[in-house]
BABA-33855 format. One record per residue (C-alpha): chain; residue number from 0; z, x, y. Coordinates in steps of 0.02 Angstrom, whole numbers, plus 50000, padded with zeros to 5 digits. Last residue first. Layout:
BEGIN
> A; NUM; Z; X; Y $
...
//
This chain:
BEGIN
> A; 434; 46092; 52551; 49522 $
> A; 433; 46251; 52615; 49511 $
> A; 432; 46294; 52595; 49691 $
> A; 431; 46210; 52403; 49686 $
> A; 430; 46353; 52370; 49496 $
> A; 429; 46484; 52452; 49590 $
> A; 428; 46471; 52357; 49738 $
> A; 427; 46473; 52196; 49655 $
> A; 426; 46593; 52252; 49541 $
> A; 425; 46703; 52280; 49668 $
> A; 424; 46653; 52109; 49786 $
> A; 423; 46723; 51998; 49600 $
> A; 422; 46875; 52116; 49578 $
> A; 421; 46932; 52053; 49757 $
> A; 420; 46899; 51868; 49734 $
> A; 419; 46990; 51863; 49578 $
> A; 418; 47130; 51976; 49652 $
> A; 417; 47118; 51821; 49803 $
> A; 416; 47124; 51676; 49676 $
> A; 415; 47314; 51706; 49618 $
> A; 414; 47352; 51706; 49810 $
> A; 413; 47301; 51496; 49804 $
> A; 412; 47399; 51469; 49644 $
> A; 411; 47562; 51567; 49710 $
> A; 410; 47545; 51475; 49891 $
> A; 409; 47512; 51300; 49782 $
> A; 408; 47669; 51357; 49660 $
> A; 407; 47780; 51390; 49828 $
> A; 406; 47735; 51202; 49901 $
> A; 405; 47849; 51121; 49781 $
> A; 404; 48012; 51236; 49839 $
> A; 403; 48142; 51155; 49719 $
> A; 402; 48232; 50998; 49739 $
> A; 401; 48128; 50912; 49588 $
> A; 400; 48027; 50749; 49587 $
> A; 399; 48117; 50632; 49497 $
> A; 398; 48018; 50505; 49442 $
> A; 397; 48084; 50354; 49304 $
> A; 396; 47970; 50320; 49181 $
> A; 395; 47838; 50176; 49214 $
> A; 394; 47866; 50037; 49123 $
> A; 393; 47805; 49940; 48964 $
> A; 392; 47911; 49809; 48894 $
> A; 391; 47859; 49693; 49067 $
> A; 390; 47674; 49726; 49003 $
> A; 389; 47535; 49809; 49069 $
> A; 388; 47361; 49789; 49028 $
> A; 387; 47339; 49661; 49171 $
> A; 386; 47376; 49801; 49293 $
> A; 385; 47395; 49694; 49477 $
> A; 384; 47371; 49791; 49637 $
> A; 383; 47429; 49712; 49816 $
> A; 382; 47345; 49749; 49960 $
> A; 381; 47447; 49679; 50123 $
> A; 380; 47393; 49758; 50270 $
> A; 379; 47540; 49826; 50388 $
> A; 378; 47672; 49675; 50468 $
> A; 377; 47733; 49673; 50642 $
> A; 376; 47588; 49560; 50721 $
> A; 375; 47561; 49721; 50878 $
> A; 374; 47585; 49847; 50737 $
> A; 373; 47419; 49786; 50642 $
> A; 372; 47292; 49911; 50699 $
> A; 371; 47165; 49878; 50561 $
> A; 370; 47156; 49940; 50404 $
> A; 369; 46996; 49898; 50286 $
> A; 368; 47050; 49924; 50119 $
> A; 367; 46930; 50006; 49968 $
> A; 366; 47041; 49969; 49801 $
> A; 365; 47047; 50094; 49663 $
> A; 364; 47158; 50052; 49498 $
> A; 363; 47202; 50213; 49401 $
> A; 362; 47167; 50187; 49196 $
> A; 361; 47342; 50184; 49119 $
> A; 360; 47479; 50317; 49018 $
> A; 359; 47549; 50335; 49206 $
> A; 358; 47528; 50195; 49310 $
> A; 357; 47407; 50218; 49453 $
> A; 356; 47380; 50135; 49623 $
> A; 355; 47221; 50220; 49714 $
> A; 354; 47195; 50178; 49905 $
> A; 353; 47016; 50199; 49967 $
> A; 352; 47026; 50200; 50135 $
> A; 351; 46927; 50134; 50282 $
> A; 350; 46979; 50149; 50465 $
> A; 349; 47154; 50122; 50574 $
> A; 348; 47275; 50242; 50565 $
> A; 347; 47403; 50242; 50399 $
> A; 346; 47556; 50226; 50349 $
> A; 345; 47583; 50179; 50181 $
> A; 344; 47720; 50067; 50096 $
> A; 343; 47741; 50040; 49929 $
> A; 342; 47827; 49912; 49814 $
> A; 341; 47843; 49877; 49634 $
> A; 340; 48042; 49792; 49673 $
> A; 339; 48115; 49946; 49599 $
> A; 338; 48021; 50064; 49730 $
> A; 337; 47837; 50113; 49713 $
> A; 336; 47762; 50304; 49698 $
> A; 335; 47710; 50430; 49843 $
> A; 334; 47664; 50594; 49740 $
> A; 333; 47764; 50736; 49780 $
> A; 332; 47642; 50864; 49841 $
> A; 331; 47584; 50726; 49937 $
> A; 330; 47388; 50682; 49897 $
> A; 329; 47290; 50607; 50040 $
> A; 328; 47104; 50611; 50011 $
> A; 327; 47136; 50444; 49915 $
> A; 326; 47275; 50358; 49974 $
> A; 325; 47396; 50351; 49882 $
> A; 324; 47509; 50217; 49752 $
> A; 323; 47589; 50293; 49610 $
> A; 322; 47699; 50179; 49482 $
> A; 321; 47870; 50221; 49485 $
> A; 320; 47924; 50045; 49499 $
> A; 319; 47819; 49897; 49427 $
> A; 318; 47863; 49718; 49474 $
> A; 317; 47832; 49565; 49350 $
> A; 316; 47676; 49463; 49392 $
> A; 315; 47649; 49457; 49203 $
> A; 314; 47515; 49554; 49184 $
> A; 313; 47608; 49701; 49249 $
> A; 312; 47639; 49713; 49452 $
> A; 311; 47614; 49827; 49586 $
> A; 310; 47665; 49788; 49775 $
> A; 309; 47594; 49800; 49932 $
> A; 308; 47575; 49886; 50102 $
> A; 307; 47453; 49955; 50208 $
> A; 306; 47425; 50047; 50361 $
> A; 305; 47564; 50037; 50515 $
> A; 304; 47679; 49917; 50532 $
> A; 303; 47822; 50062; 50548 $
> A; 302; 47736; 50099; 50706 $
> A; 301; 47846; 49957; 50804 $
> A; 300; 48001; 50060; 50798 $
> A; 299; 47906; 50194; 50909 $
> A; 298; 47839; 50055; 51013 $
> A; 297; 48039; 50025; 51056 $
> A; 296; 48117; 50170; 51076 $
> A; 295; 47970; 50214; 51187 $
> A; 294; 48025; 50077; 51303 $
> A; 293; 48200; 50133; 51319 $
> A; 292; 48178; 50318; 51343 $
> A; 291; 48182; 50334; 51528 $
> A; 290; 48287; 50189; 51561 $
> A; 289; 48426; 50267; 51424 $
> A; 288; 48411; 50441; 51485 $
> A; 287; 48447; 50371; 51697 $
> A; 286; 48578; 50269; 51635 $
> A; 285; 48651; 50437; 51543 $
> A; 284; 48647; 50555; 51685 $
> A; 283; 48830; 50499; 51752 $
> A; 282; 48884; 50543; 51596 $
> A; 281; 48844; 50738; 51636 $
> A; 280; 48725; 50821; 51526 $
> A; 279; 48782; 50898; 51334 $
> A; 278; 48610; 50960; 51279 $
> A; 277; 48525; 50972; 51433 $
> A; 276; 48342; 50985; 51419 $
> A; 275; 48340; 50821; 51370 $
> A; 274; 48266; 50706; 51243 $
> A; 273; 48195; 50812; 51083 $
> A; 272; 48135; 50689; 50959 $
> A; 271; 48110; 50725; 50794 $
> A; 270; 47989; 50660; 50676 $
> A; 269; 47984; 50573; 50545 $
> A; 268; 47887; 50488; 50408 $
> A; 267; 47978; 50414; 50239 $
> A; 266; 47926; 50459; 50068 $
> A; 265; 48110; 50532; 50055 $
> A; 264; 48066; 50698; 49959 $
> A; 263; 47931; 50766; 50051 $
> A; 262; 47912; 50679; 50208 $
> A; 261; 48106; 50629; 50235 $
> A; 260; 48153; 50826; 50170 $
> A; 259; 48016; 50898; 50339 $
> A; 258; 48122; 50786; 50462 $
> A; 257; 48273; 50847; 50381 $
> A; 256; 48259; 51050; 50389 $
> A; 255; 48298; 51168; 50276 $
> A; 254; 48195; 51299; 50320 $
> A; 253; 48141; 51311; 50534 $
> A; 252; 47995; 51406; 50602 $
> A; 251; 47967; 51387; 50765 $
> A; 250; 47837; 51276; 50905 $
> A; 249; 47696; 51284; 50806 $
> A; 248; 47794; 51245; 50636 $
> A; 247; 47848; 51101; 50714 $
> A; 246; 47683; 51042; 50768 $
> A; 245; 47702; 50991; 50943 $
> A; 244; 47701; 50854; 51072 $
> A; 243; 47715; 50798; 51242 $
> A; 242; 47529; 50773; 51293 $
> A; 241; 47503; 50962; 51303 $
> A; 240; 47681; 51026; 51255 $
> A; 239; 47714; 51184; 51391 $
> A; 238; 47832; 51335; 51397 $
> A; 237; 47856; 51463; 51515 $
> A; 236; 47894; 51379; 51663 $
> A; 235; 48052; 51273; 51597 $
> A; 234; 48101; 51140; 51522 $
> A; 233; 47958; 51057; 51424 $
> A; 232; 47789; 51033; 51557 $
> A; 231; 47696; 50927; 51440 $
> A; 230; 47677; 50774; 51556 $
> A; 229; 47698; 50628; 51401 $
> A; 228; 47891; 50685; 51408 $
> A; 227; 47897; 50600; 51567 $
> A; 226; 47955; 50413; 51567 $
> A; 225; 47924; 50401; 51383 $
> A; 224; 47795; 50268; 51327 $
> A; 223; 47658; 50415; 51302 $
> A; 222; 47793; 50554; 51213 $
> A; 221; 47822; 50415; 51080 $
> A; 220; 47673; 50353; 51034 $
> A; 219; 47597; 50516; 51038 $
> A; 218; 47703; 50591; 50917 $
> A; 217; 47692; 50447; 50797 $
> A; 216; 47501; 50481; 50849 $
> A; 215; 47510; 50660; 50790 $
> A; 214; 47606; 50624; 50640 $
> A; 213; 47487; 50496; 50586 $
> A; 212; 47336; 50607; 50595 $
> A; 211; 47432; 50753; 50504 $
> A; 210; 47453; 50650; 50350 $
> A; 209; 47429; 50793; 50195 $
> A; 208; 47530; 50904; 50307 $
> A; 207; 47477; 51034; 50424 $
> A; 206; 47581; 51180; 50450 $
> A; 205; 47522; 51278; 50614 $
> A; 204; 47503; 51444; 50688 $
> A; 203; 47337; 51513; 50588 $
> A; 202; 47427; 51608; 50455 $
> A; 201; 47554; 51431; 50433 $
> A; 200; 47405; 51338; 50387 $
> A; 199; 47476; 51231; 50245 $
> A; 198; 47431; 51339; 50092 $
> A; 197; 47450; 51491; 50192 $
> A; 196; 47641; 51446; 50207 $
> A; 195; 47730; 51310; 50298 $
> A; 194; 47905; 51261; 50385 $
> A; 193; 47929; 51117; 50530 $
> A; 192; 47800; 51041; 50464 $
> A; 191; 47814; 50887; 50520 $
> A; 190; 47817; 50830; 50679 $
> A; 189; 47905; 50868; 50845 $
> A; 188; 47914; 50767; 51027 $
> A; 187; 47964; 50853; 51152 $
> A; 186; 48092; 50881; 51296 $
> A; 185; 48202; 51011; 51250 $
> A; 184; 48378; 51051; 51223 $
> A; 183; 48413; 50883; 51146 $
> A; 182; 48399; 50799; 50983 $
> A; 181; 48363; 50624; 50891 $
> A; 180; 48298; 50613; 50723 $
> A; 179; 48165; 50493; 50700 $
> A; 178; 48120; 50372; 50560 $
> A; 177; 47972; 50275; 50482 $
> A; 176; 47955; 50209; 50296 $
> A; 175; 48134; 50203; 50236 $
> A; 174; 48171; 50130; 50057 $
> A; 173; 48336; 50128; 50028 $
> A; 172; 48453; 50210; 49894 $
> A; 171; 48384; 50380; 49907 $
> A; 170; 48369; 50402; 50085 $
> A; 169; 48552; 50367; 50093 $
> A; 168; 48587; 50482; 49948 $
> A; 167; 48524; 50640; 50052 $
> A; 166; 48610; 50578; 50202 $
> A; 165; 48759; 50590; 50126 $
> A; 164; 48726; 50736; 50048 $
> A; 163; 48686; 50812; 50221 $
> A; 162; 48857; 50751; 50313 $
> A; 161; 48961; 50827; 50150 $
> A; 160; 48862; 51015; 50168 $
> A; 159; 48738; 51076; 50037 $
> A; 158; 48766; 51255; 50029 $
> A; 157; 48638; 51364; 50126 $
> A; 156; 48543; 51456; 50008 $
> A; 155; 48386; 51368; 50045 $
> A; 154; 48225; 51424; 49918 $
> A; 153; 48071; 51437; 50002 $
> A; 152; 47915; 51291; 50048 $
> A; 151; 47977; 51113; 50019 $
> A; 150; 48158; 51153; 50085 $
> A; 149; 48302; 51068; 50030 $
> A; 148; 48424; 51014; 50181 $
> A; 147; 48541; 51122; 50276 $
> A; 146; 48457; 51184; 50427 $
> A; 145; 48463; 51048; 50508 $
> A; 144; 48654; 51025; 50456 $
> A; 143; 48692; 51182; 50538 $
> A; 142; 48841; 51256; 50437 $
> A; 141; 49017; 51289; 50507 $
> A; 140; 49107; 51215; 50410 $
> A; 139; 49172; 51075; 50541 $
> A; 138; 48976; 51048; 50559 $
> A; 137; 48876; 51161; 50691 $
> A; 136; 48824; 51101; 50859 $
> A; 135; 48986; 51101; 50908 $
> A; 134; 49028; 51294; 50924 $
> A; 133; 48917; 51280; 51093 $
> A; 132; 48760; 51308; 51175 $
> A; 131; 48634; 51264; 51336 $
> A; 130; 48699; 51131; 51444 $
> A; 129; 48878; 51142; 51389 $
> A; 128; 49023; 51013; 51390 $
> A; 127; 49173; 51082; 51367 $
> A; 126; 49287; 51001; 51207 $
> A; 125; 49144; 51021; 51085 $
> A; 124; 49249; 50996; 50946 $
> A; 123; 49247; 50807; 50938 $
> A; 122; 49027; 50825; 50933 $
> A; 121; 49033; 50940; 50798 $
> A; 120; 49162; 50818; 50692 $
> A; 119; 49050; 50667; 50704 $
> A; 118; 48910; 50764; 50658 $
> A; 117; 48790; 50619; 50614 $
> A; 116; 48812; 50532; 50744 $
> A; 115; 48705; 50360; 50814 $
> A; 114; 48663; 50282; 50647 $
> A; 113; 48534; 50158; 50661 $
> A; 112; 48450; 50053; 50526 $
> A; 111; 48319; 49951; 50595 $
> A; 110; 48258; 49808; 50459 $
> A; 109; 48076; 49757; 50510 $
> A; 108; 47986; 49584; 50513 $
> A; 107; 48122; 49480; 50617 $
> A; 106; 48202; 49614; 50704 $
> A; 105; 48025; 49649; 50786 $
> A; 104; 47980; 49466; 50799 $
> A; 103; 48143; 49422; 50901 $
> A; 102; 48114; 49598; 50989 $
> A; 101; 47961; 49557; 51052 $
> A; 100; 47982; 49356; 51082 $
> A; 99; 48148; 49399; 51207 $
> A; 98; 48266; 49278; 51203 $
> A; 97; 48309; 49247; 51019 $
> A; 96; 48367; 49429; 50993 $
> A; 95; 48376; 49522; 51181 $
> A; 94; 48559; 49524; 51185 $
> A; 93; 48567; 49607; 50982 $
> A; 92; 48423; 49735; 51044 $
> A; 91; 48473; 49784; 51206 $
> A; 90; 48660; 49820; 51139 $
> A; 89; 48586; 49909; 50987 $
> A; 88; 48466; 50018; 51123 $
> A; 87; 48637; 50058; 51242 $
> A; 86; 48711; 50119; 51067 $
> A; 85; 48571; 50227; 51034 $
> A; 84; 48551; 50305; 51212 $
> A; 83; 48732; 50370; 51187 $
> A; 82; 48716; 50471; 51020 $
> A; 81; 48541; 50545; 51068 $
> A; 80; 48603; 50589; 51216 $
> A; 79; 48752; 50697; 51174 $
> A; 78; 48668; 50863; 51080 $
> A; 77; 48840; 50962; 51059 $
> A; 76; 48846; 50911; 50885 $
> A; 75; 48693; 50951; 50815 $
> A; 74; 48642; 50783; 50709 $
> A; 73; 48702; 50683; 50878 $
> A; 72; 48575; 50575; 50823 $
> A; 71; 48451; 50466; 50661 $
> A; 70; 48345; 50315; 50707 $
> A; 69; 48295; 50218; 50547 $
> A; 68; 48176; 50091; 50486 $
> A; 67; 48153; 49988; 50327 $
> A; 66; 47986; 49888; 50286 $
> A; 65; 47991; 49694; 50261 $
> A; 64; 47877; 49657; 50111 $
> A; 63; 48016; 49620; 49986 $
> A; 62; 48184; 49598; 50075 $
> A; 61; 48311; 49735; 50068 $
> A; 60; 48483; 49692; 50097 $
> A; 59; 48634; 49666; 50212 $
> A; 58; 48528; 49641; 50382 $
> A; 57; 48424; 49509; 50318 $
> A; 56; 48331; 49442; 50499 $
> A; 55; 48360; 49639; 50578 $
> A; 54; 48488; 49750; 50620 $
> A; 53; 48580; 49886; 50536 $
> A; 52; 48729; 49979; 50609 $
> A; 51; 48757; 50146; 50534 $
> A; 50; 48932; 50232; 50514 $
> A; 49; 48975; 50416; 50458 $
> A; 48; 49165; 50392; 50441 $
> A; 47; 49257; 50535; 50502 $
> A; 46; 49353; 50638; 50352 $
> A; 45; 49345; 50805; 50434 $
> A; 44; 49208; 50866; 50337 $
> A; 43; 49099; 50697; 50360 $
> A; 42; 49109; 50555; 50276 $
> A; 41; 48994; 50432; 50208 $
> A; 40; 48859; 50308; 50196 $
> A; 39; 48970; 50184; 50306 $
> A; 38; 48900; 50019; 50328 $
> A; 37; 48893; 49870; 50470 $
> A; 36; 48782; 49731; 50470 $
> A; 35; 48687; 49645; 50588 $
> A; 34; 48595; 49493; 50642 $
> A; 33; 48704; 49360; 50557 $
> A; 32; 48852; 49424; 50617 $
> A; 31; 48808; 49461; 50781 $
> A; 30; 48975; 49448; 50888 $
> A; 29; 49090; 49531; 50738 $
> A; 28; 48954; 49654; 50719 $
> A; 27; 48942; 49716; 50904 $
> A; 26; 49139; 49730; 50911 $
> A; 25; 49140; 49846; 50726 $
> A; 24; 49003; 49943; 50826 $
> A; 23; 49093; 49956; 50987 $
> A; 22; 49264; 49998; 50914 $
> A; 21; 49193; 50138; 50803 $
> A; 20; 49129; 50201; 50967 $
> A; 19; 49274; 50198; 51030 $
> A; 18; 49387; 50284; 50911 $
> A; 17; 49239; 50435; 50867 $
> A; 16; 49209; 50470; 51065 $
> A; 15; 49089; 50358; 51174 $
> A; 14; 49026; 50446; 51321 $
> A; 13; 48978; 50350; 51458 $
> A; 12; 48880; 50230; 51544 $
> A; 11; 48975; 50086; 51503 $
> A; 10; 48952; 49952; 51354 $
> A; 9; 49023; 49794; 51379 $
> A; 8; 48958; 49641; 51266 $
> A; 7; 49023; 49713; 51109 $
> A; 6; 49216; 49710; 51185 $
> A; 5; 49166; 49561; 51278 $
> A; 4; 49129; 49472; 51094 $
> A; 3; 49299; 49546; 51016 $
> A; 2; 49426; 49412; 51069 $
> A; 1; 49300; 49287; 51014 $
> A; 0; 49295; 49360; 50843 $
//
């Protein structure tokens, strides 16, 4: 182990290929073992591990209360920042643990998962680095694994690809709150929805989910502690991001993508982060990437205290899962509902809410809540709900809420009203001509 601390305690400006970086995070581990642990979720086409270092007070499991964060890069291939600016922010975070009272507290109330490639293979092939385009933003198949992901609004044809599935289990298995996917070829920062239909706002230029508020100021968050993105000005003349951000649907349509699957299907927010106009820059750029990004790395990590959390219990003070837990005004298309240990996590801005916990075959519980901006003590309201008709024999069925397009059946419900509408003005007309 002592052989390996300088290993972890040594990271250059550079690019890190599969070998080395492997080296770095096994090397980081071995020096933080109590801080960190180290996990594959799976592999990609090629057979490259797809590794993610977590960090945080109980790095090997979930703790009740403490919410789970990820960061998410090198998705496309041949976008290189992402990958490199994540391993400079483990090495701040495991040197500034114990010294710094931020971070201490950060890692302390929040697990931070962080996996810096998720195209291992994309990023081996691109053998000449390109500013603009190469083969290596795709997976080894070919397939572009943000475009590969179910889509909430229009069947996706595109084959479910090993790197996706992976990450389609991962976000299973835990229970992530915030995350962002890191990307470059732009300098923005993206929310959900990337994809829409009337029922969403997509006629007027923009797909507005159920939580648009949040998004905005995730957005925000990020763009405003960024050395520049905050200015707007993107990459070139023609194209502007007031404050920094954009509506992904705004900016283009895109099926299949992840950020939009984490909302839906994941009940986790995220947004994606587009860090340099580059894609594959020169490694003597990368100090200058990491300093510019560094601080807003860290606030973003911070919003996953925001709004409320709690946990829903029988009579017995014995957890519920699968029960529902929203806020009201704020229905997801597929309802938000507690993990195995009864717990939910909601982010929300500061203000009033009435959240409503309900287990099915029971009356709904409403509580009013009070939220106040809680990200600076690490840890969102607590509001617990307790069902004193409920019994540990009785649970909750488990939820699946199905891969298909969910938002299609609102679009078909909302264009079944317009004949309505129609045949209503007719026989208006008809009934003042026949008079």
């Amino acid at each position: 182990i002592l052989c390996l601390v300088p290993a972890a305690a040594a990271l250059d400006f550079k690019y890190h290929h599969t070998k080395e970086l492997e080296e770095y995070l096994r090397g980081v581990h071995a020096a933080h073992p109590s801080l960190t642990h180290l996990y594959s979720i799976g592999r990609s086409v090629e057979g490259r591990d797809l590794w993610v270092l977590v960090l945080g007070r109980f790095p090997t499991h979930h703790k009740i209360g403490i919410p789970e964060f990820k960061y998410v890069a090198n998705m496309h291939g041949d976008e290189t920042v992402g990958r490199e600016i994540l391993l400079h922010l483990i090495d701040f975070l495991v040197t500034s643990y114990g010294r710094d009272p931020v971070i201490t507290r950060l890692l302390n109330n929040t697990r931070v998962h962080i996996m810096p490639t998720m195209n291992p293979d994309g990023f081996e092939a691109t053998k000449v680095p390109d500013c603009y385009y190469t083969r290596g933003r795709y997976n080894r198949n070919g397939e572009d694994l943000n475009r590969n992901f179910p889509d909430a609004f229009e069947n996706n044809s595109a084959n479910i690809q090993p790197e996706t599935q992976a990450v389609m289990d991962w976000i299973k298995n835990e229970t992530f709150v915030l995350s962002a996917n890191l990307h470059g070829g732009a300098l923005v920062a993206s929310y959900t929805f990337d994809n829409g239909n009337p029922v969403t706002g997509s006629l007027k230029g923009y797909s507005r989910s159920p939580d648009d508020d949040v998004f905005i100021h995730l957005a925000k968050t990020y763009s405003s502690n960024h050395a520049s993105m905050y200015k707007g000005t993107g990459c070139d003349k023609g194209q502007t991001f007031p404050e920094g951000i954009t509506n992904g649907y705004s900016w283009y349509q895109l099926e299949g993508g992840m950020q939009d699957y984490n909302y839906v299907w994941g009940q986790c927010f995220e947004i994606t982060l587009e860090l340099s106009c580059c894609k594959y820059p020169p490694a003597d750029q990368l100090e200058k990437f990491w300093k510019d990004n560094k601080v807003a790395l860290i606030e973003y990590i911070k919003q996953v205290h925001l709004g409320v959390k709690g946990q829903v219990t029988d009579k017995n003070g014995n957890p519920i899962p699968n029960a529902i837990v929203e806020a009201k005004g704020r229905p997801h298309v597929c309802p938000y509902r507690t993990n195995e240990h009864g717990e939910y996590f909601l982010l929300l801005l500061p203000g009033t809410y009435v959240i409503n916990a309900t287990v099915p075959g029971f009356k709904s519980m409403l509580k009013t809540v009070e939220i106040r901006d809680n990200t600076g003590n690490f840890s969102a309201l607590k509001q617990d709900f307790s069902f004193p008709e409920v019994s540990d024999q009785i649970r909750s069925g488990v939820a699946s809420c199905p891969k298909t397009p969910l938002y299609q059946e609102l679009r078909w419900a909302s264009a079944a009203v317009k004949p309505t509408v129609h045949i209503l003005v007719l026989m208006t007309v008809m009934l003042v001509i026949f008079k």
